[in-house]
MIDRENDO-740220 format. One record per atom (N, C-alpha, C): residue number from 1; atom name; x, y, z; residue in three letters. Coordinates in nm, 3 decimals. Layout:
<NUM CA <X Y Z> ALA>
...
***
This chain:
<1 N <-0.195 1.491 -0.759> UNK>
<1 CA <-0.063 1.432 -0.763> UNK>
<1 C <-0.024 1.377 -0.626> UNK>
<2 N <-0.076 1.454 -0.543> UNK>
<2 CA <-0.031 1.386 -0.397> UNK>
<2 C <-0.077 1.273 -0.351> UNK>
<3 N <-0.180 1.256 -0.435> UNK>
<3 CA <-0.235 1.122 -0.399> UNK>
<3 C <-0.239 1.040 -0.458> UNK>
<4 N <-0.158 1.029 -0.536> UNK>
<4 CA <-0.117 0.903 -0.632> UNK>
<4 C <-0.018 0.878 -0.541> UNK>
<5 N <0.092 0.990 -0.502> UNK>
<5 CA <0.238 0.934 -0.425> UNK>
<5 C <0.142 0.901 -0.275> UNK>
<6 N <0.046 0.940 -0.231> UNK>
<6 CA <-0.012 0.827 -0.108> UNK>
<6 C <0.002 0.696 -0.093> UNK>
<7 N <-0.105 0.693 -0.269> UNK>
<7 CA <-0.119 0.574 -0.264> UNK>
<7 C <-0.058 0.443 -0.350> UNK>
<8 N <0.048 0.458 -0.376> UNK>
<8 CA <0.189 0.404 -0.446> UNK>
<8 C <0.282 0.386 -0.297> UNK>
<9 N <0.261 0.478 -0.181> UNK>
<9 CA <0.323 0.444 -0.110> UNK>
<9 C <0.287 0.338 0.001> UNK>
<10 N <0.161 0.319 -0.024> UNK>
<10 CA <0.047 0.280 0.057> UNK>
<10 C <0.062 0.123 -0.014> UNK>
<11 N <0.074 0.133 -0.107> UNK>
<11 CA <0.110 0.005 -0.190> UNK>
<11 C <0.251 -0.069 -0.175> UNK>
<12 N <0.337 0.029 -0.165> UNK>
<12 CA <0.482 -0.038 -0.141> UNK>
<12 C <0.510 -0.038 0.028> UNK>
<13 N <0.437 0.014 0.136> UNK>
<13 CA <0.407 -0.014 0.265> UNK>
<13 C <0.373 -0.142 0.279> UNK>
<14 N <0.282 -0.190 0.187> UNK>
<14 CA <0.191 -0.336 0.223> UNK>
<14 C <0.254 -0.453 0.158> UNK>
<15 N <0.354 -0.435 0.065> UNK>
<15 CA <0.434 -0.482 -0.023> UNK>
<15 C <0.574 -0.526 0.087> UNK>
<16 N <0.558 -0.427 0.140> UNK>
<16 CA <0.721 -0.458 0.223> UNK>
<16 C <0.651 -0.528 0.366> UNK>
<17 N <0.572 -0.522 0.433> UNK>
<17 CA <0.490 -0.575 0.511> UNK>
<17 C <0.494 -0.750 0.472> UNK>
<18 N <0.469 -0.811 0.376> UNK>
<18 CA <0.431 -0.856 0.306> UNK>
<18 C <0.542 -0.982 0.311> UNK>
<19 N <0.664 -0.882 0.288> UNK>
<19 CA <0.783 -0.969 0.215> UNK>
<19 C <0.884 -0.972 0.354> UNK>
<20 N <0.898 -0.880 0.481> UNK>
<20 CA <0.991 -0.888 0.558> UNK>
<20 C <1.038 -0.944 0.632> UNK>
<21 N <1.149 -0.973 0.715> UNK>
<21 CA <1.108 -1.124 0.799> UNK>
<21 C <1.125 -1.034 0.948> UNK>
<22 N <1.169 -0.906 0.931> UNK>
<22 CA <1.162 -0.804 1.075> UNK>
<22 C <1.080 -0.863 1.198> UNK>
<23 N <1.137 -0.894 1.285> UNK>
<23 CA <1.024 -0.960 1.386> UNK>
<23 C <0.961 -0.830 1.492> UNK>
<24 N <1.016 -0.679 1.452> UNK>
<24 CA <0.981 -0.573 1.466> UNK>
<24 C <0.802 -0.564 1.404> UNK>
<25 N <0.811 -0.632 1.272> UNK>
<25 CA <0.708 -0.608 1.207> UNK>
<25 C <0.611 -0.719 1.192> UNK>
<26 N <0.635 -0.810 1.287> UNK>
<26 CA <0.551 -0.922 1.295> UNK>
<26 C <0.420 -0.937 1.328> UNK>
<27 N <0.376 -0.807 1.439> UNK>
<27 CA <0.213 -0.805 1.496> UNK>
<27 C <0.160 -0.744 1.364> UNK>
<28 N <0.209 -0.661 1.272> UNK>
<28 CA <0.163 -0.586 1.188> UNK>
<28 C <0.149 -0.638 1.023> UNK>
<29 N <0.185 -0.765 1.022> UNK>
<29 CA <0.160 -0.816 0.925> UNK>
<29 C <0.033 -0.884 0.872> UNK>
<30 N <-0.039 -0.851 0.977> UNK>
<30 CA <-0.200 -0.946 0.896> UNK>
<30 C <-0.261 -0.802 0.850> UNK>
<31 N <-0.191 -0.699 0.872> UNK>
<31 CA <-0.259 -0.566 0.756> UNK>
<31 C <-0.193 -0.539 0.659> UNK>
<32 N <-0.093 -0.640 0.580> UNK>
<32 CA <-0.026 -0.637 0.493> UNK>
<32 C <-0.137 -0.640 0.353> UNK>
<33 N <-0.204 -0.723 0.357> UNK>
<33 CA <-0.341 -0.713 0.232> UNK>
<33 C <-0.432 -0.611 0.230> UNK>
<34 N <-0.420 -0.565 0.369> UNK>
<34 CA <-0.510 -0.479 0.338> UNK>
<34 C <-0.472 -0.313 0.325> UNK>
<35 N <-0.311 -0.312 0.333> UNK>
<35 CA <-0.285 -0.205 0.260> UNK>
<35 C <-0.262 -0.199 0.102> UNK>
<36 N <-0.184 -0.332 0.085> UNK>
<36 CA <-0.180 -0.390 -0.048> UNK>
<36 C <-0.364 -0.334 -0.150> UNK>
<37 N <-0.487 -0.372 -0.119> UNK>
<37 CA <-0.567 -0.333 -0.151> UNK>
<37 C <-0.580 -0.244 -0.171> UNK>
<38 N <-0.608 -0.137 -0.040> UNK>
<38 CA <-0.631 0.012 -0.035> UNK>
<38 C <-0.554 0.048 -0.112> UNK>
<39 N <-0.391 0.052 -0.174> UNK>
<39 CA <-0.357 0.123 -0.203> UNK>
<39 C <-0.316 0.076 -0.384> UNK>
<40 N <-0.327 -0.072 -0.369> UNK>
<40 CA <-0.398 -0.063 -0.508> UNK>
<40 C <-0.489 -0.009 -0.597> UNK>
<41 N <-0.634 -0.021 -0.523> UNK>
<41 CA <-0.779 0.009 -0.585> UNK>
<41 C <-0.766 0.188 -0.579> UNK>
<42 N <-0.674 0.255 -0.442> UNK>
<42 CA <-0.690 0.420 -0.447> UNK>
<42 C <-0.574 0.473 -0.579> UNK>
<43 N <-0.477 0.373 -0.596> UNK>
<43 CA <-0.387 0.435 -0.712> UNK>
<43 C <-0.430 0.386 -0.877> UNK>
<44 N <-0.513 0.280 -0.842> UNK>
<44 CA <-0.620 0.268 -1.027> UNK>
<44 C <-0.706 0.378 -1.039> UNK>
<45 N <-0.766 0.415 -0.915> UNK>
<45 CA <-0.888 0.522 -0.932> UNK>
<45 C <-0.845 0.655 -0.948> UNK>
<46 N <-0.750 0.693 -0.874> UNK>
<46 CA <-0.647 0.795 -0.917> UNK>
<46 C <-0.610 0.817 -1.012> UNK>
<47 N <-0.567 0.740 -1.132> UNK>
<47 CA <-0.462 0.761 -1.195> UNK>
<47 C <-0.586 0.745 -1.325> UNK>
<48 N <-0.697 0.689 -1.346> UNK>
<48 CA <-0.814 0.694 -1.376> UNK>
<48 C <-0.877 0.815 -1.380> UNK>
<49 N <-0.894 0.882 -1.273> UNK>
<49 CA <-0.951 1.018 -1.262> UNK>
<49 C <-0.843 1.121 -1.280> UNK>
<50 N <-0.732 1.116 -1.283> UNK>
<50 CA <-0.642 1.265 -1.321> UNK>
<50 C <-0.651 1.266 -1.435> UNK>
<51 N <-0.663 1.445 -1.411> UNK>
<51 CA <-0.695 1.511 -1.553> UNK>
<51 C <-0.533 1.628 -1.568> UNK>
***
């Protein structure tokens, strides 16, 4: 369970990355896809494998 809320958060991290115009968050936006990914592909496989 904890790692579904990782990686849902990991997903809405890269999501808000993504969409912000924060110039706080400006160097950190070319890892916006690649949390978007990670935390896509770790919350299908997750949610796939819980039993």
């Amino acid at each position: 369970m904890f790692g579904i809320i990782v990686a849902a958060f990991m997903l809405a991290f890269g999501i808000f990355l993504k969409l912000t115009k924060n110039p706080g968050f400006a160097q950190n936006k070319k890892f916006a896809w690649i949390f978007i990914a990670i935390g896509a592909i770790s919350l299908i496989f997750k949610i796939l494998n819980y039993k």
